[in-house]
C-alpha positions in Angstrom: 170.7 -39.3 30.1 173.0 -42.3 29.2 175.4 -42.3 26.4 172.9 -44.2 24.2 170.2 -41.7 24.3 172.5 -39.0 23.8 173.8 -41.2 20.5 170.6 -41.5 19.1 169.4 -37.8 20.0 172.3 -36.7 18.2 171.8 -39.2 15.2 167.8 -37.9 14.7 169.3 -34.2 15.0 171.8 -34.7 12.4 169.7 -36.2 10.6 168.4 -32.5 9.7 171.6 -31.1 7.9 170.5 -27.5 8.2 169.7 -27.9 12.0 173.4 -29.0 12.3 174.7 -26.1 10.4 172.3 -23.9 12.7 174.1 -25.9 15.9 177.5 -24.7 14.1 176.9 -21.2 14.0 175.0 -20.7 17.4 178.3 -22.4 18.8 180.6 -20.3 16.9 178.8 -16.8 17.7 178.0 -18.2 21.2 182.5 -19.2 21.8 182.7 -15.8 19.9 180.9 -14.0 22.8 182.5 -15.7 25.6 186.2 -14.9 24.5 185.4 -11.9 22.8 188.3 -10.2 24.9 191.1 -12.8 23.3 189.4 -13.0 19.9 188.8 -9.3 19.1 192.2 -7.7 17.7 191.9 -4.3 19.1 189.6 -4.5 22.3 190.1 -1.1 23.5 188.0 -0.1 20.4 184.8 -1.1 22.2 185.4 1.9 24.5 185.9 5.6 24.2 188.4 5.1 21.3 189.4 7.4 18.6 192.1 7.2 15.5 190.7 10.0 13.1 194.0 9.1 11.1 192.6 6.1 10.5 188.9 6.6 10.4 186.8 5.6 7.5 189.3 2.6 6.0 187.4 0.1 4.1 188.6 -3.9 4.9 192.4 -4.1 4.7 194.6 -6.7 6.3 194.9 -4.1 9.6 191.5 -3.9 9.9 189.5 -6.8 7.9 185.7 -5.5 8.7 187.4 -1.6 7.7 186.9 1.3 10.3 184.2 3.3 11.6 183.9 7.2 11.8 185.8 7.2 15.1 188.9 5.0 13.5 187.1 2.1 15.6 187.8 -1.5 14.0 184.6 -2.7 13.2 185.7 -6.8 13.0 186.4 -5.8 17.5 183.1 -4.1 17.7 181.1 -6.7 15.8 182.8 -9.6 17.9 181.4 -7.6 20.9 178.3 -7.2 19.8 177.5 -10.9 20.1 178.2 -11.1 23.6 175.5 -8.0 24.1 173.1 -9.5 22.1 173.7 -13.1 23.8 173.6 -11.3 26.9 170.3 -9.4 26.2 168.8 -12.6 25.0 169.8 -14.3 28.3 168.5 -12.1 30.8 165.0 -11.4 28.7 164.6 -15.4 28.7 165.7 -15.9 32.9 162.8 -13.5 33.0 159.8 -14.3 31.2 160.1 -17.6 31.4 159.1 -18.3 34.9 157.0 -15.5 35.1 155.1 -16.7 31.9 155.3 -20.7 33.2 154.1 -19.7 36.8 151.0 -18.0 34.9 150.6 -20.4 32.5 150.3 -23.1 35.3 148.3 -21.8 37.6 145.6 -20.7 34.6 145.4 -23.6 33.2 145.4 -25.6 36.5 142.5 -23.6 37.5 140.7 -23.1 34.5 137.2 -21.8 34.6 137.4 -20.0 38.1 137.9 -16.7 38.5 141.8 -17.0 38.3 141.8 -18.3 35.4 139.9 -15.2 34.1 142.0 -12.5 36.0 145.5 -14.0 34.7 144.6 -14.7 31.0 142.3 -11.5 30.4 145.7 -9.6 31.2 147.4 -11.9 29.4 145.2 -11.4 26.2 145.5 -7.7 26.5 149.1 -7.9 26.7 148.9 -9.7 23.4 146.6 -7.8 21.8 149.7 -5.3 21.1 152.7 -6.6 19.3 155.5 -6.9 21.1 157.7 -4.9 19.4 155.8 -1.8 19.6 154.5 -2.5 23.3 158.4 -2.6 23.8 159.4 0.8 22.0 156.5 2.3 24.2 157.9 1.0 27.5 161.4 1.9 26.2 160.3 5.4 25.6 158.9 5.9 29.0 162.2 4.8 30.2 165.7 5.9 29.9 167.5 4.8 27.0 169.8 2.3 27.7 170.6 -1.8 27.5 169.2 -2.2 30.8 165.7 -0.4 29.9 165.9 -2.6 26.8 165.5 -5.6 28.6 163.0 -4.4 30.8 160.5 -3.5 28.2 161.5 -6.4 26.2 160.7 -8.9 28.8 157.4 -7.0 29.8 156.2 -7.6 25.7 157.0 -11.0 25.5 156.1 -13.2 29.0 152.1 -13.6 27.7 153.3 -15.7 25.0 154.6 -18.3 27.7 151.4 -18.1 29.4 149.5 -18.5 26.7 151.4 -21.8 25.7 151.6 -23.4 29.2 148.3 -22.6 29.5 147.1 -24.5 26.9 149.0 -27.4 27.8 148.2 -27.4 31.5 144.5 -27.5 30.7 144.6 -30.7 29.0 147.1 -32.3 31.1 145.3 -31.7 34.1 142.7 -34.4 33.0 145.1 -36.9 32.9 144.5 -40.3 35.0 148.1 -39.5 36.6 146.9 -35.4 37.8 144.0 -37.4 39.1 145.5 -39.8 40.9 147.8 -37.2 42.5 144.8 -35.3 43.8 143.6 -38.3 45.5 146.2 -39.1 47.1 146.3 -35.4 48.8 149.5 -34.2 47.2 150.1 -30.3 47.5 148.6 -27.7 44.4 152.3 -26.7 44.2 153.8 -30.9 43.7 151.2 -31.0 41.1 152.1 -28.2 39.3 155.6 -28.4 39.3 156.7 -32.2 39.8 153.5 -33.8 37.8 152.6 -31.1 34.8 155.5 -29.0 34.5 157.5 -31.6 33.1 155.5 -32.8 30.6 155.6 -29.5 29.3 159.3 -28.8 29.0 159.8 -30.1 25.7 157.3 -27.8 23.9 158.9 -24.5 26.6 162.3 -25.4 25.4 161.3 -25.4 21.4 160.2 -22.4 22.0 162.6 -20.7 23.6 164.9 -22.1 21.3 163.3 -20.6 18.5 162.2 -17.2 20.2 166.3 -16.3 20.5 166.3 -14.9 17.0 163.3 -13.1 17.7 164.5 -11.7 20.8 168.2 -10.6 19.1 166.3 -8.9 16.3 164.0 -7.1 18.8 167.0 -5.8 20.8 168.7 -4.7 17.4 165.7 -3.2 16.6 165.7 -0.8 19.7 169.0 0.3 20.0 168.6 0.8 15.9 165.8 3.3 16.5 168.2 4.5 19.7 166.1 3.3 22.5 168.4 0.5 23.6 171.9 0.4 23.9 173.7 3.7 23.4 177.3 4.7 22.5 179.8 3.8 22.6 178.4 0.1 23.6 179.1 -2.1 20.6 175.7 -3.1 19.9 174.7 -4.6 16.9 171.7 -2.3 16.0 173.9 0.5 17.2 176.8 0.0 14.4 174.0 -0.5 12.2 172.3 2.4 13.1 175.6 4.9 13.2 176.3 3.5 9.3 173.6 3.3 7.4 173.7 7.1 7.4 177.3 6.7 4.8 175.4 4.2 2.4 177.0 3.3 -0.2 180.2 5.0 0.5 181.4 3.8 3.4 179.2 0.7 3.2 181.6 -1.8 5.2 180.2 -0.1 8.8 177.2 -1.1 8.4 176.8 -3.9 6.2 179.1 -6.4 8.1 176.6 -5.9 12.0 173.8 -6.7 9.5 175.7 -9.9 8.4 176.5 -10.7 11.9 172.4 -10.3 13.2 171.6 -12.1 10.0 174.3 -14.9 10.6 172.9 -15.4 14.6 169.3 -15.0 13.8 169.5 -17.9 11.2 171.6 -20.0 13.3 169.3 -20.2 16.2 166.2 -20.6 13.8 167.9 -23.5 11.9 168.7 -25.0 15.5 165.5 -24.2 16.9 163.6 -26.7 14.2 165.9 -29.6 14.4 165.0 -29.8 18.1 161.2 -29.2 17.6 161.9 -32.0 15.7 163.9 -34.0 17.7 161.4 -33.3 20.7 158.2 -33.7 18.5 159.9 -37.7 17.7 160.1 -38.0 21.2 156.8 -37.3 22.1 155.6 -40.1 19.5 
């Protein structure tokens, strides 16, 4: 890509002022996450840590998010709890997306035969549950922990990739191009992956821009209901989970991780639908 099309990408995404206020936060929680370690002003609070002197503070100029019941700043534990939820969100996505793109391909590609049927019947009965609940059942078979968490998350949420490769396959496949391809003898697997694949990565990487959020909340979700990460990992859900108990009083521990989910969530949402549009101009 040339400096010109990166010039006028840029100009029909800011064109979207919410989508460039999205851009600002996913790159501030995302530069957040990556030097957590020289951001956070008391990094050994992620740990083991405890400072019953100073336990329970609300938001002073020591300790600007206050303390938890442990005497734990929560500002170093929040900060810390975007890399885990970046990180969760990472792994889940290097996952499902080639499993659900493989699947999605070969369906579509072969729609009508019997593969098509195996692969897509599993995938609808994947679907048929939601994939938050199919993922606290898979997490309570398992042991509670971030790892398990990913697990079960990326076992709820591949079918959707399926489904929407799938889709697009079918129709591409009847392209004069897909045709041609086939004549001239080229390999199943050059069609799949250097003819139709491509010409669906716009509409995979909307939607994996937009599923982030999704996937963040679902992983704050688990640990909340204490089948993800456990203590003392600095998880979002986690802080949220240990606070709420101390509403009102002691509000600070748990109203600031909710901000923080809140504030990632919307930024990768906002993001996410300035390049759906972006990509949807494209196309046109």
């Amino acid at each position: 890509m040339n400096k010109e099309n990166i010039k006028r990408n840029w100009y029909k995404f800011s064109k979207n002022k919410l989508s460039v206020v999205g851009l600002i936060a996913v790159l501030t929680v995302s530069l957040t996450a990556i030097f957590a370690n020289v951001i956070a002003p008391y990094p050994k609070h992620i740990e083991w840590f405890t400072d019953f002197k100073n336990a329970k503070n609300p938001p002073n100029l020591q300790n600007l998010f206050g303390t938890d019941l442990m005497g734990r700043d929560v500002l170093s534990r929040t900060i810390f709890g975007f890399r885990y939820s970046l990180l969760m969100t990472v792994v889940v996505l290097i996952f499902i997306v080639p499993v659900g793109t493989i699947l999605g391909l070969i369906a579509g590609y072969y729609s009508g035969t019997r593969v098509d049927t195996g692969i897509m019947r599993i995938t609808d009965i994947f679907l048929a549950v939601p994939s938050l609940l199919l993922a606290m059942v898979v997490c309570a078979f398992l042991r509670p922990n971030i790892v398990n968490s990913m697990i079960a998350m990326a076992i709820a949420w591949w079918p959707w990739y399926t489904r929407l490769i799938y889709g697009l396959t079918s129709s591409i496949k009847n392209e004069y191009f897909i045709q041609a391809a086939e004549i001239m003898g080229k390999p199943t697997y050059q069609i799949l992956f250097r003819e139709i694949l491509p010409n669906c990565f716009s509409q995979l990487f909307t939607k994996m821009t937009l599923e982030v959020g999704w996937i963040i909340l679902a992983g704050a979700t688990l640990s909340f209901l204490g089948l993800g990460a456990q203590p003392p990992t600095p998880d979002l859900g986690t802080m949220v989970s240990e606070g709420y108990k101390y509403l009102p009083e002691y509000w600070w521990m748990t109203i600031f991780p909710c901000l923080a989910i809140v504030f990632t969530i919307l930024g990768f949402n906002l993001m996410g639908d300035g390049v759906r549009d972006l990509l949807s101009a494209e196309e046109y």
